[in-house]
C-alpha positions in Angstrom: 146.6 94.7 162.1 149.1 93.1 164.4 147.9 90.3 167.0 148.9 91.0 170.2 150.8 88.5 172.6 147.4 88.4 174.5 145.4 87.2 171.6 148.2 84.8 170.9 147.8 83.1 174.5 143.9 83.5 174.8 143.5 81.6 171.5 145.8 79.0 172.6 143.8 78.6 175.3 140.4 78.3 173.4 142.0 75.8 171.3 143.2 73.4 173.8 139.7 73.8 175.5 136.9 74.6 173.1 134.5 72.1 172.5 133.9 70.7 169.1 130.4 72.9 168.4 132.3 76.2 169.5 135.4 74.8 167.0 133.4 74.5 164.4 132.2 78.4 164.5 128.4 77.5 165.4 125.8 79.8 167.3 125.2 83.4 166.7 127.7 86.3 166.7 126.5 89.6 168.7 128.2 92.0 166.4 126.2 95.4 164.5 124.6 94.8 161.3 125.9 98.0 160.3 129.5 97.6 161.4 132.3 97.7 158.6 132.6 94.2 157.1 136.1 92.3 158.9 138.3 90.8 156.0 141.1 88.6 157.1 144.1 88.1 154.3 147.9 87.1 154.3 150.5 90.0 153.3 151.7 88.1 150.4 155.1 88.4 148.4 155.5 92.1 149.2 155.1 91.9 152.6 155.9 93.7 155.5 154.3 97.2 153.8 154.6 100.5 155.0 151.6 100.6 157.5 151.1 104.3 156.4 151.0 103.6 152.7 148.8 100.3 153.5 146.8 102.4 155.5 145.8 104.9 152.4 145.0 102.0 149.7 142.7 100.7 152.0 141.1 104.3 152.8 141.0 104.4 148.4 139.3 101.2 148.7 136.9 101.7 151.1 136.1 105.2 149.9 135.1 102.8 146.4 132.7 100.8 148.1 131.2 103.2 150.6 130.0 105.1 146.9 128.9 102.1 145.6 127.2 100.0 148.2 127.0 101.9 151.3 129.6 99.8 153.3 133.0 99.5 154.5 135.6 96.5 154.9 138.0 96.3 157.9 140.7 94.6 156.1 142.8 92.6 158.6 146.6 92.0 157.2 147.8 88.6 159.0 151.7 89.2 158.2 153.5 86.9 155.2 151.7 83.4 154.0 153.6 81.2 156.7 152.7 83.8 159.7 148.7 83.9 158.3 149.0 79.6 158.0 150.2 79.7 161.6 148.0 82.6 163.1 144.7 81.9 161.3 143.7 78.0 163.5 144.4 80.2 166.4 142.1 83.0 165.5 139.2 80.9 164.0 139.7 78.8 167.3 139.1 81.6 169.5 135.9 83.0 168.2 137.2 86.3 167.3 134.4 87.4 164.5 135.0 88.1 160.8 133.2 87.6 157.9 135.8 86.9 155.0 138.3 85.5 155.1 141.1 84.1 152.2 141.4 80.6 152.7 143.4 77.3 150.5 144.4 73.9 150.2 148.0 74.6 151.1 147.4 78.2 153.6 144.3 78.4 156.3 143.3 75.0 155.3 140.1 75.2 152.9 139.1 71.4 153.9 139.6 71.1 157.2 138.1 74.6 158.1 135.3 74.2 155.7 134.9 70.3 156.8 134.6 71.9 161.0 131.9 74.3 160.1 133.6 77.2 159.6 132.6 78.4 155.8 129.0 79.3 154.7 127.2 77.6 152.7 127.0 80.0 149.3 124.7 78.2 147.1 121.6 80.4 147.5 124.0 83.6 148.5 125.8 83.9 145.1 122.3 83.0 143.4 121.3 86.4 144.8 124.2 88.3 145.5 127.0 87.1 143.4 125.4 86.8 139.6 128.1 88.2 138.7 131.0 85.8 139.8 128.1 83.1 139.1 128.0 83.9 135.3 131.7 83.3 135.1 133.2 80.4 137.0 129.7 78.8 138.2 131.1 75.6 136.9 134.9 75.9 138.6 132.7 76.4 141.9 131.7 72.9 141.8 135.3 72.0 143.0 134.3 74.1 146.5 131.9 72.0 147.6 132.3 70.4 150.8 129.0 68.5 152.1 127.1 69.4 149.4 127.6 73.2 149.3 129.3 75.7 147.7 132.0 76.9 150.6 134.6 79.3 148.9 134.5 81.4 145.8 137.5 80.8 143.4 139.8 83.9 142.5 139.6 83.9 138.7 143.1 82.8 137.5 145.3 80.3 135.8 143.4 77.1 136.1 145.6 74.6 135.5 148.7 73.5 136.6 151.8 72.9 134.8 155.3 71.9 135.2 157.6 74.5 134.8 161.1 76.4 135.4 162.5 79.9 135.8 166.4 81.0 135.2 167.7 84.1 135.0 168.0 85.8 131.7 171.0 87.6 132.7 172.7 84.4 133.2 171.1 82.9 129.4 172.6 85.3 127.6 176.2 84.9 128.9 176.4 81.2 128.8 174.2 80.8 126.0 172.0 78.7 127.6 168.8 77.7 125.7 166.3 77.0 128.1 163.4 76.8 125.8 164.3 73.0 124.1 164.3 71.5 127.6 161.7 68.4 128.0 162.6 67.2 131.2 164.0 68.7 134.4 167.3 67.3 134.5 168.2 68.7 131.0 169.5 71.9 133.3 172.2 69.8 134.9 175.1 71.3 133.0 173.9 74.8 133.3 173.6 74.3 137.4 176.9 72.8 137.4 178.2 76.2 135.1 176.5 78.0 138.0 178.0 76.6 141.1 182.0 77.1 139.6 181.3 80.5 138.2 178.4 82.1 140.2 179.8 81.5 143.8 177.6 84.2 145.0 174.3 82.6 143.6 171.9 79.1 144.7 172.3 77.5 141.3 168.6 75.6 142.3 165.9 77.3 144.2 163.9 75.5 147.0 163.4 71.8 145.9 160.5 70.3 145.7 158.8 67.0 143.7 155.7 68.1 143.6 155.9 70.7 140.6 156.6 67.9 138.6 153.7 65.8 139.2 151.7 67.5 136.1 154.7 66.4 134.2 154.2 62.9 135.9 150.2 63.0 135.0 149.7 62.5 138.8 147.1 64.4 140.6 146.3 64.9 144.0 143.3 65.4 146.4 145.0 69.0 148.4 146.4 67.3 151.3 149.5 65.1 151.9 150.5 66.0 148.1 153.4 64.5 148.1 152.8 60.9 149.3 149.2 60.8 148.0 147.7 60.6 144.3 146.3 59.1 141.2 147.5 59.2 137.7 145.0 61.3 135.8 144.3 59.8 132.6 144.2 55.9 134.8 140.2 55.3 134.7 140.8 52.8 137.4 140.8 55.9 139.7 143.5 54.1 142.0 144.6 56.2 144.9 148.5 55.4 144.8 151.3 55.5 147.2 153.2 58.0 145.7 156.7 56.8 147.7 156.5 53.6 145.5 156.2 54.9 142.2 159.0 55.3 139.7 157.9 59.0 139.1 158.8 59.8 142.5 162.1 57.8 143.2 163.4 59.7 139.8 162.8 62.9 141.5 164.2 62.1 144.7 167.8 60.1 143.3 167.6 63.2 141.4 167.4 65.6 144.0 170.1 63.6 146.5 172.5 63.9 143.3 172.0 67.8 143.3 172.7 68.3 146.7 175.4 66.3 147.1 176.8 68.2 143.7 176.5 71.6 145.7 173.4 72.6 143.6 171.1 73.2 146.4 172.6 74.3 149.9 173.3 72.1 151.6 172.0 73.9 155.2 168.5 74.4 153.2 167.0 72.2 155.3 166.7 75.0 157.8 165.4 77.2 155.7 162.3 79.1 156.7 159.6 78.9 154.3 159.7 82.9 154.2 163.8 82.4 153.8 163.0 80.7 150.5 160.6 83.2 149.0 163.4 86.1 150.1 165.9 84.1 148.7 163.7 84.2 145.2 162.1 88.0 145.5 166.3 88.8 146.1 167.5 87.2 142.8 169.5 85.0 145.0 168.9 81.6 143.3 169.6 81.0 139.3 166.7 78.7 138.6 163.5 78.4 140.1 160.7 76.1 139.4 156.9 75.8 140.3 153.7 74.2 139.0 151.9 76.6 137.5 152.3 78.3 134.2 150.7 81.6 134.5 151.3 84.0 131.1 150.3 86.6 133.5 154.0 86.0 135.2 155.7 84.1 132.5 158.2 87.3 132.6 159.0 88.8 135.9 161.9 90.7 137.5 163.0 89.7 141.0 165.1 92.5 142.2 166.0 94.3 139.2 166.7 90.8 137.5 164.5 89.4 135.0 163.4 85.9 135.1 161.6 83.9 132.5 159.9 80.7 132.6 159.7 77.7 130.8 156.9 75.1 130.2 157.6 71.2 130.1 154.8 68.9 129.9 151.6 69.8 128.9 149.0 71.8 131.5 146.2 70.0 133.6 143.8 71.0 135.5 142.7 69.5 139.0 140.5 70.2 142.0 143.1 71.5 143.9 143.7 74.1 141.0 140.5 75.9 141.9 141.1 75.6 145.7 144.4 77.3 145.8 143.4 80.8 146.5 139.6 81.4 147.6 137.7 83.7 149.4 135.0 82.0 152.3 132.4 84.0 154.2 132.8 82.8 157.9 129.5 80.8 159.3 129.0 82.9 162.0 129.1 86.6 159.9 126.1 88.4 160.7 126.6 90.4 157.1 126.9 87.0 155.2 124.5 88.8 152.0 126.7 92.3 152.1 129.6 89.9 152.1 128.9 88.1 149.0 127.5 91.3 147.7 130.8 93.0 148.2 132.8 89.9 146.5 130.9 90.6 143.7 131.4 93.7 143.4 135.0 93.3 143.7 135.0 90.7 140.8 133.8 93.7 137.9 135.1 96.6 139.4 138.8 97.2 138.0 139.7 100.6 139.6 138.8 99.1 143.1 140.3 95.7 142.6 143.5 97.7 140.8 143.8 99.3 144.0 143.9 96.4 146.1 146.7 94.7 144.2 149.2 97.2 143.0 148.1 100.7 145.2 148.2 104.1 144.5 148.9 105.6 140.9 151.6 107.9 140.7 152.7 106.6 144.2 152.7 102.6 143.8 152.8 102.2 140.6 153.0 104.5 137.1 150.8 104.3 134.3 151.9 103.4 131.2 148.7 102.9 128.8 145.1 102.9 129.1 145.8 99.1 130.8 149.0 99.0 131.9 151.6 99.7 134.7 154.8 99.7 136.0 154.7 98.8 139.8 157.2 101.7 142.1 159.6 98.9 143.8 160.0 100.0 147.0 157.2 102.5 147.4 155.5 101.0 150.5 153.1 99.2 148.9 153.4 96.1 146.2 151.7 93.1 146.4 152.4 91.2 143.2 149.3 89.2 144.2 146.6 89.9 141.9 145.7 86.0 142.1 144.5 87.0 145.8 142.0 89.3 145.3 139.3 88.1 143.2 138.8 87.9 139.7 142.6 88.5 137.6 140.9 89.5 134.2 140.2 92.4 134.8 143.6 93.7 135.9 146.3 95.7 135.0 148.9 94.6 132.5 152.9 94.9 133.5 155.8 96.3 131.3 156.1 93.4 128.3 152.8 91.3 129.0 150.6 91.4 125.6 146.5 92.8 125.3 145.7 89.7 124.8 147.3 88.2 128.0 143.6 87.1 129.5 142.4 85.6 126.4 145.7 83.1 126.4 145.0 82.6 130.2 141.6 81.8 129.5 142.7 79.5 126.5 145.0 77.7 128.7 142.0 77.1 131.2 139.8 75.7 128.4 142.4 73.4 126.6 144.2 71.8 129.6 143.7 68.0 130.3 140.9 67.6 133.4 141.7 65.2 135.7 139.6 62.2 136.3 139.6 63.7 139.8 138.6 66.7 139.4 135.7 67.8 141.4 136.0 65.0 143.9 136.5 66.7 147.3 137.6 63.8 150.3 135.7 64.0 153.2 138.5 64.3 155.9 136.1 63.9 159.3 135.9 60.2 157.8 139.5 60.0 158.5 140.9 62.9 160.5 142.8 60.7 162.9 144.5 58.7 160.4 145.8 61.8 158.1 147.2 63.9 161.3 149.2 61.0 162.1 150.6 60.3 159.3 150.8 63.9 158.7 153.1 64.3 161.8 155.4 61.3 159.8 155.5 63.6 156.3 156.4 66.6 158.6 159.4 64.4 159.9 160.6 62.3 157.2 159.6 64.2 153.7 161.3 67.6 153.2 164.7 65.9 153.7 164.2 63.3 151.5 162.4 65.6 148.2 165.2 68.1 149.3 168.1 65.8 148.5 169.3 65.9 152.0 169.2 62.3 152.9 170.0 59.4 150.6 166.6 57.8 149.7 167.8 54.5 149.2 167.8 54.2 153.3 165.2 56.7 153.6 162.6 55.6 151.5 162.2 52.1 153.6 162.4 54.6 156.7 159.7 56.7 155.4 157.6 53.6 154.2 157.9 52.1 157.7 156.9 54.9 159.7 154.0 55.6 157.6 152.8 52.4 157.5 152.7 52.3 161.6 150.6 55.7 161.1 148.2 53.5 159.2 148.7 54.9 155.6 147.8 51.9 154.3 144.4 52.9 156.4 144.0 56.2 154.4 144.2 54.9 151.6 142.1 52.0 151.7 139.4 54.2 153.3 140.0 57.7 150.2 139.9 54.6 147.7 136.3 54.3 148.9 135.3 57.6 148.5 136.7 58.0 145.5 135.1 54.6 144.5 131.5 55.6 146.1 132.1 59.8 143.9 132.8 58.2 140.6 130.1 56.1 140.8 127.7 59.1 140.9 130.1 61.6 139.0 131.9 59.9 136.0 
């Protein structure tokens, strides 16, 4: 499960020398029709398992589908979400075969990787293999496609995205906090400030970030350069905006530099791993966390022994993006592209064997405690508080607290939420791959210090502005307004 140092070097090597046809995954693989499918997937929130207890689920799971379809699944664990987003160019680079891998927007890039040739086309696949997945979410699919074909199949979830907060409920009750009549993010001032003086051993504020409150904002964005990129949802115009000019975004970011400088956020965060954030969360470290997706499926979770709730403000929306956070691709050069999709499919209505996948072993991962629902073992070797990964959410098992009719909200959420005048619209990025990796190498410089508080934007906006501008953002955007121009023509 491990990549060794050699890999590590060869694949650099492939990557600095490939050519752009053996990049882009073309030509045909020499590997055994009848060899176990290869599944590549990050370890996720639970991560590092014990390699012994991983080892068993797996052997549960495959013992599942060898009784139902006859096959096996290699299932390659790539280490925690930043180590797969790091590893995964360097593996698809070197040619090393699979044929599924989890892919995203913001982890193994879904657009660029589909965009170089590296996803199927699952049109005519899922028409024969995946009815299944096709009778649920045939419509969300329509947010995959990339040059005309389906590339990725969704994992059935929370399809919307919303702006929201999470405090601890130990810390609620004793200062009588009351979270739930908050509108608007800086409401929770006092309470940080209450926090800081009394809780000297706590982050009053978890990672910041702006872009959880761009659903709060209306603004929506096209799953790459998120924070500087975007158009205000219910705006027919379909302008593609500068975010760094609009008011939305200088309220977050005076905002932000207040909280910092008030010893809210800590102040050496900027060196923070991303990995160093997420422990800091799964280790009840920080008082209030925030994200931008309300899932009733998490609404209530404990972190450590400490329960956190969360909090809506704004209403939910729903975006392209929202559909290409967490998908599964079948790699173009699988030789077992049909048992592939066959095997998703399978996945997507079979509880016990998608169960298995997300919370292990009962009576040694987790406990029962109804026909539906469990209590997850912290601690026993194996917990991935994933089940957004793995396929298709509704038909998994409940947690202590959540209600029967948990899916039914989640699928009422999905239905109700606002849809984005963008949604469906997928940019082609070979139109302007130059332009978007140098200005990426600007946001990479300039943007985490500046949402994060650590710099004061009234010099670094300007600074920002003026290095982005000699990256040719202005560029990008002239040439996305296009395509977005040329898609809503057709689409809307």
């Amino acid at each position: 499960m491990k990549r060794t140092l050699f890999l590590l070097i060869a694949a650099l090597l492939v990557l600095a020398t490939a050519t752009p046809l053996f990049a882009a995954g073309q030509g045909e693989a020499t590997v055994p029709e009848d060899q176990p499918l290869i599944w590549y997937i990050p370890g996720g929130g639970g991560y590092p398992y014990n390699e012994a207890d991983e080892r068993d689920v797996y052997a549960a799971f495959n013992d599942l589908l060898e009784r139902d379809l006859g096959t096996t699944v290699e299932i390659n664990v790539q280490g925690s979400f930043g180590e797969y987003d790091e590893r995964m160019p360097l593996i698809l680079a070197s040619g090393e075969y699979m044929d599924i891998l989890w892919t995203a927007v913001w982890s193994n890039d879904f657009l660029q990787n589909a965009s170089d040739g590296f996803y199927a086309g699952l049109d005519d696949l899922l028409e024969e293999y995946g009815q299944d997945i096709l009778a649920d979410i045939r419509e969300q699919l329509e947010a995959t496609r990339v040059d005309g074909e389906i590339r990725a199949i969704w994992s059935q979830q929370i399809a919307a995205y919303n702006s929201v907060f999470s405090v601890r409920m130990d810390l609620v009750e004793k200062y009588g906090w009351t979270p739930e009549t908050v509108t608007s993010i800086d409401q929770i001032e006092p309470w940080l400030a209450e926090v800081r003086d009394n809780e000297r051993e706590l982050v009053p504020f978890g990672r910041p970030e702006w872009g959880f409150l761009q659903p709060y904002y209306g603004i929506g964005n096209f799953g790459f350069l998120d924070g500087i990129l975007g158009v205000r949802v219910e705006d027919d115009s379909l302008e593609v905006l500068n975010l760094l000019q609009t008011p939305e975004f200088r309220e977050w970011v005076d905002l932000a530099y207040r909280w910092q400088s008030a010893g809210f956020i800590p102040e050496d965060g900027l060196t923070y791993t991303d990995d160093q954030w997420r422990q800091m969360q799964n280790q009840a470290r920080a008082a209030f966390g925030h994200h931008n997706t309300y899932n009733p499926q998490l609404a209530e979770v404990e972190h450590a022994g400490v329960l956190y709730k969360t909090y809506r403000i704004g209403e939910p929306l729903t975006l392209t993006s929202n559909i290409t956070n967490t998908l599964h691709a079948v790699h173009s050069r699988s030789v077992q592209k049909e048992k592939a999709v066959e095997m998703l499919n399978w996945l997507w209505t079979n509880s016990e064997a998608y169960n298995t996948l997300v919370w292990g072993l009962e009576g040694r991962h987790h406990e029962r405690l109804g026909p539906n629902q469990i209590r997850p073992i912290q601690d026993s070797g194996y917990y991935t508080n994933l089940p957004w990964m793995f396929g298709n959410t509704f038909i998994g098992y409940l947690l202590p607290g959540q209600d029967e009719d948990l899916f039914d909200e989640v699928a009422r959420l999905n239905e109700e939420s606002l849809k984005a005048n963008i949604l469906g619209f997928n940019a082609d990025r070979s139109e302007v791959r130059t332009l978007i990796a140098s200005v990426s190498a600007v946001v990479d410089q300039f943007e985490t210090p500046l949402i994060g508080g650590w710099v004061n934007p009234e010099t670094a906006i300007p600074e920002f502005q003026a290095a982005l501008n000699r990256a040719g953002f202005p560029e990008l955007i002239e040439a996305l307004q296009v395509q977005v121009d040329e898609w809503a023509a057709v689409n809307r």
